[in-house]
VEXDREN-2710 file (C-alpha; in Angstrom, 1 decimal):
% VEXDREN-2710
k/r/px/py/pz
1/UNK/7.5/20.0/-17.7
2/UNK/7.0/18.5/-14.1
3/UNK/3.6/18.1/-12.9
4/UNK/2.5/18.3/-9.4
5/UNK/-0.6/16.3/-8.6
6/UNK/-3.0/16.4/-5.6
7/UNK/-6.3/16.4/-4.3
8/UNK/-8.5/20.1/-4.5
9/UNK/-8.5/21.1/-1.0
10/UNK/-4.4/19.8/-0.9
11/UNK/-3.1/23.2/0.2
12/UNK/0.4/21.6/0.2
13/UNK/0.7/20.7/-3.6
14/UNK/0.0/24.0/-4.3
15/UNK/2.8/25.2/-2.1
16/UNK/5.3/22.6/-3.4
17/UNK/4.4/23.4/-6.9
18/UNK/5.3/26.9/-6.3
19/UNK/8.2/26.6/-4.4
20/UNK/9.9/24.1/-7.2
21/UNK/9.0/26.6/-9.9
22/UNK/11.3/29.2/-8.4
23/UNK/14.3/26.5/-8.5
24/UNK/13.3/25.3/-11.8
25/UNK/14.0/26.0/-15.4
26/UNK/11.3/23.7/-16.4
27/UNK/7.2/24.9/-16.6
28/UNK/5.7/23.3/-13.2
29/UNK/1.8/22.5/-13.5
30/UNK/0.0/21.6/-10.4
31/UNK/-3.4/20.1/-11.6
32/UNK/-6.3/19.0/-8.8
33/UNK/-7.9/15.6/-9.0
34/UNK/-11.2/18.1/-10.0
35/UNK/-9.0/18.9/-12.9
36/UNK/-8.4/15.9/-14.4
37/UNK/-11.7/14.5/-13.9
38/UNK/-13.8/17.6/-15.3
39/UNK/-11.4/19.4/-17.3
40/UNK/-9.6/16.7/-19.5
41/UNK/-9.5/14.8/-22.5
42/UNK/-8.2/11.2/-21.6
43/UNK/-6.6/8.9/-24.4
44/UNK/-5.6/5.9/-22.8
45/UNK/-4.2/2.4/-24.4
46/UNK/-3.9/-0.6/-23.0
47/UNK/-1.7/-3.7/-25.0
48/UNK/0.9/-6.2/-24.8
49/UNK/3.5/-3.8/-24.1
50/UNK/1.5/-2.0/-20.9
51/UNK/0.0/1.0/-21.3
52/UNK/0.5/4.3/-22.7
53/UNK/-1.6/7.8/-21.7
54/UNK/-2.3/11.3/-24.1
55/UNK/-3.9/14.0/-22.0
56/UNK/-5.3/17.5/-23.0
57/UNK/-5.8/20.3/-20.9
58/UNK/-8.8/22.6/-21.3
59/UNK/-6.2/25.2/-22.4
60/UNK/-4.8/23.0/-25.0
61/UNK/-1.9/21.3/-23.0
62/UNK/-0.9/18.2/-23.6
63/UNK/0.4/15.8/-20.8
64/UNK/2.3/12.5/-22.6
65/UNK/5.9/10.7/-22.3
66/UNK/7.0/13.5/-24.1
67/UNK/6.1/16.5/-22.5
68/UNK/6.1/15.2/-19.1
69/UNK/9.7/14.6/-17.7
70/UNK/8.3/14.0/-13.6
71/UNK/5.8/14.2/-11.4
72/UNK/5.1/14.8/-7.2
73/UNK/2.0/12.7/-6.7
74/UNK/0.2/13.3/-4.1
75/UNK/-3.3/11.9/-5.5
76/UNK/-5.5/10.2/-3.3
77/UNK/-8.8/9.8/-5.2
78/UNK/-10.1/10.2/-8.7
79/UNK/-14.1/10.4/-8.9
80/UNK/-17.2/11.1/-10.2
81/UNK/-19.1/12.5/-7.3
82/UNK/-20.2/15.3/-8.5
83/UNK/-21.5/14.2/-11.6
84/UNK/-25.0/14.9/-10.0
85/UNK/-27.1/14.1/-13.1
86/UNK/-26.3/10.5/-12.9
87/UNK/-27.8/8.0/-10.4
88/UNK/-26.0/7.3/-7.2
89/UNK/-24.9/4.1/-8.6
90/UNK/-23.8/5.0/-11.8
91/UNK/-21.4/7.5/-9.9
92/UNK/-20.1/4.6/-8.2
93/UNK/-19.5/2.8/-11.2
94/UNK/-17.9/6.1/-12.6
95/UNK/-15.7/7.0/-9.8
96/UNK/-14.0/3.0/-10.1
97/UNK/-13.7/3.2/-13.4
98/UNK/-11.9/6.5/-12.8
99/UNK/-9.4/5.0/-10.2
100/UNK/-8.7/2.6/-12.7
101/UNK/-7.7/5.1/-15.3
102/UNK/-5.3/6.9/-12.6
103/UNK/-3.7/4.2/-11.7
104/UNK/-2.9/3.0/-15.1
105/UNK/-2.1/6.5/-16.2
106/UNK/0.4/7.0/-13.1
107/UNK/2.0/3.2/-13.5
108/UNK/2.6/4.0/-17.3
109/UNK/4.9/6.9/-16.8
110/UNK/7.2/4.6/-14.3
111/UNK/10.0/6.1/-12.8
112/UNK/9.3/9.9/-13.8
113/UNK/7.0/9.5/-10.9
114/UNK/8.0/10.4/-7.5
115/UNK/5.6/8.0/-4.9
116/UNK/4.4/5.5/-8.0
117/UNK/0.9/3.9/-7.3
118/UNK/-0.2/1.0/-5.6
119/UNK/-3.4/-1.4/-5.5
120/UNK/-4.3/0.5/-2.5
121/UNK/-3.8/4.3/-2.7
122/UNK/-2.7/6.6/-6.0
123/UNK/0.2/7.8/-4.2
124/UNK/1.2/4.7/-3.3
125/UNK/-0.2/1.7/-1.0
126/UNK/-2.4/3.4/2.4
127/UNK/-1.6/1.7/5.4
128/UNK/-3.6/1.9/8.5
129/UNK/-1.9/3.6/11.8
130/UNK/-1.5/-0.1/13.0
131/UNK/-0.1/-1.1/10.0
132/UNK/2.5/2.1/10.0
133/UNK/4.0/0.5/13.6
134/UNK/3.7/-2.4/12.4
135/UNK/5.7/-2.2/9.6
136/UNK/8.2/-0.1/11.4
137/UNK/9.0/-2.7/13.7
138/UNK/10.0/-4.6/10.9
139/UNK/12.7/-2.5/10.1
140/UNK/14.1/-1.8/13.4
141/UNK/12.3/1.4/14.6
142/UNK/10.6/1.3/18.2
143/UNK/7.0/2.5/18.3
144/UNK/4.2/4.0/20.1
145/UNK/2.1/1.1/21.2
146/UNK/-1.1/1.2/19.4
147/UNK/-4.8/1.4/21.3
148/UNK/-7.4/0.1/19.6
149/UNK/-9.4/2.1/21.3
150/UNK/-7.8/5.5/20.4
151/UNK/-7.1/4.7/16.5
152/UNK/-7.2/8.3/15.6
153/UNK/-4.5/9.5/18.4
154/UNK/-1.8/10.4/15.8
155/UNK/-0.2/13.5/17.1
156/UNK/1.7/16.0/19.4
157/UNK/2.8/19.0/19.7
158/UNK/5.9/17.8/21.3
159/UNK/7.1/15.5/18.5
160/UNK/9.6/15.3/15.7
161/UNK/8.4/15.7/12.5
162/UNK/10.7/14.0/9.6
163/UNK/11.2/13.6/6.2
164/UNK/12.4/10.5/4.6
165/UNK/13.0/10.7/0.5
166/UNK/15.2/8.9/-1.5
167/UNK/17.1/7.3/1.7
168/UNK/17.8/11.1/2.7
169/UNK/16.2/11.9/6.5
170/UNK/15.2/15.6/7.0
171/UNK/14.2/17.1/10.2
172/UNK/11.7/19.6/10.2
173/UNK/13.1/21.7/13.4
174/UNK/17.0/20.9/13.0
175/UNK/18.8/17.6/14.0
176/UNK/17.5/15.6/16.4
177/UNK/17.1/12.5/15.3
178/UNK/20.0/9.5/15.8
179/UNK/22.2/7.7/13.1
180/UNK/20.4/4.6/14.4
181/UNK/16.7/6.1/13.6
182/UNK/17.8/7.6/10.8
183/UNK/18.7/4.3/9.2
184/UNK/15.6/2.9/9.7
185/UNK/13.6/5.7/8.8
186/UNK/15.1/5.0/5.3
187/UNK/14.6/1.5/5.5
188/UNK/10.7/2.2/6.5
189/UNK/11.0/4.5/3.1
190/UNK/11.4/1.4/1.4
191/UNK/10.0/-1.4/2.8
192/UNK/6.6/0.8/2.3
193/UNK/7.4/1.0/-1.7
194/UNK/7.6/5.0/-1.1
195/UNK/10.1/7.3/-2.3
196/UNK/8.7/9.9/-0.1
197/UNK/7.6/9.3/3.6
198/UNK/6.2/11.7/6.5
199/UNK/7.0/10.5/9.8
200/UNK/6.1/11.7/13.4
201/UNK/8.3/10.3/16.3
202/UNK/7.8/10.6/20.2
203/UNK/10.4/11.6/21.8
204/UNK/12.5/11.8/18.2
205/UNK/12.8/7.9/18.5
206/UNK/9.3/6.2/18.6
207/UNK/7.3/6.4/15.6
208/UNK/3.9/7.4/16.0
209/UNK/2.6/7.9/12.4
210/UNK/3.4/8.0/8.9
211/UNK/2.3/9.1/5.6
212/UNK/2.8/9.1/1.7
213/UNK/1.7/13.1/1.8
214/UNK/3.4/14.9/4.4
215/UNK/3.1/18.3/5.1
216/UNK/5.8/19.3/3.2
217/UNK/6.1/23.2/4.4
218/UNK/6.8/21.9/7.5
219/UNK/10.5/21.6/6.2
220/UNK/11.0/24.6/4.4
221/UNK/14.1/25.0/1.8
222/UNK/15.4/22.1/2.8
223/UNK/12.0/20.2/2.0
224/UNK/11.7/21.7/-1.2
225/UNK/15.6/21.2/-2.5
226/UNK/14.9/17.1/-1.5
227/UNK/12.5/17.3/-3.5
228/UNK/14.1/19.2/-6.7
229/UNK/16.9/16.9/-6.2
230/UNK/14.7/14.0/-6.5
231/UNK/12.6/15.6/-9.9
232/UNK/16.1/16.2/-11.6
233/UNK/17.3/13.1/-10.5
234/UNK/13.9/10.9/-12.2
235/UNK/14.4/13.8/-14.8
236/UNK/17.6/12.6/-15.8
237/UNK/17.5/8.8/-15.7
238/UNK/15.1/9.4/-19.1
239/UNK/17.2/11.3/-20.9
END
């Protein structure tokens, strides 16, 4: 099966799942972070030769390397918040300790996942807005020069939304982006660790923002048949 993973109130998981099980002769599960706190059994192993994961579903389904061929991960947080009969610090304690087990369970099935985890973030390493046009200078993009004084200014209506995955640049409202950004939009794919990268860019040339969970309805078909691509491709490789 492929699994799509997000947070509970992550509207867009939901609508990627369902748009890859129409293209898809494989089962397509999208389970909540809620889900695989509350209503999972974990068995997890940790040796000399890294680690390895067994999960059952409350309806009997079992997630392992054999039964999961690739994943969309758009986790953010795994946590024990609402375990409201424990003390506030014991939840604290919990929710780490449930991180942890994420991110072990995500780096253990490798390449079958699309946006692997970092130290920093489940779906990959989270990067300030600073950082983002930081980076992207890096790699040849102009930016929007950052305020530190408006660090939550990271959007308008007038400008281009892109996708970058797996070196591929999709637009969200047609073409409009140049060879030149287009090329370092992929290289701002990978210089982040990410196989999957949101953009925004004034004026279709500066970037503004990016993110490791774009809206990804914005792009429609085309959105969705990157993605497919991208499953079949990780799909493959382990066969």
């Amino acid at each position: 099966m492929w699994l799509v993973l997000g947070q509970d109130n992550d509207v867009e998981a939901g609508w990627v799942a369902a748009r890859l099980a129409e293209r898809s002769d494989r089962p397509v599960r999208w389970l909540s972070a809620s889900t695989l706190v509350h209503d999972c059994r974990w068995e997890h192993r940790v040796g000399g030769s890294g680690a390895s994961a067994r999960l059952v579903l409350r309806d009997g389904t079992v997630l392992d390397p054999t039964t999961v061929d690739a994943v969309v991960n758009r986790l953010c947080w795994l946590g024990a918040e609402t375990f409201t009969g424990a003390s506030a610090r014991d939840r604290v304690y919990a929710s780490a300790e449930f991180y942890a087990l994420g991110l072990s369970w995500l780096e253990s099935m490798g390449g079958r996942v699309l946006n692997r985890p970092a130290g920093t973030g489940l779906a990959g390493r989270w990067l300030r807005t600073s950082e983002w046009r930081s980076l992207a200078r890096t790699v040849g993009l102009c930016v929007v020069p950052y305020r530190s004084d408006e660090p939550g200014v990271e959007a308008a209506d007038t400008d281009l939304v892109a996708l970058a995955l797996d070196s591929e640049v999709i637009e969200a409202d047609g073409p409009g982006v140049s060879t030149a950004v287009r090329d370092a939009l992929a290289r701002l794919q990978h210089a982040a660790g990410l196989d999957l990268l949101g953009v925004r860019l004034e004026a279709g040339e500066r970037l503004r923002s990016a993110s490791a969970l774009p809206a990804m309805s914005r792009f429609g078909d085309a959105g969705i048949e990157a993605v497919h691509k991208a499953l079949l491709a990780r799909d493959g490789a382990l066969r």
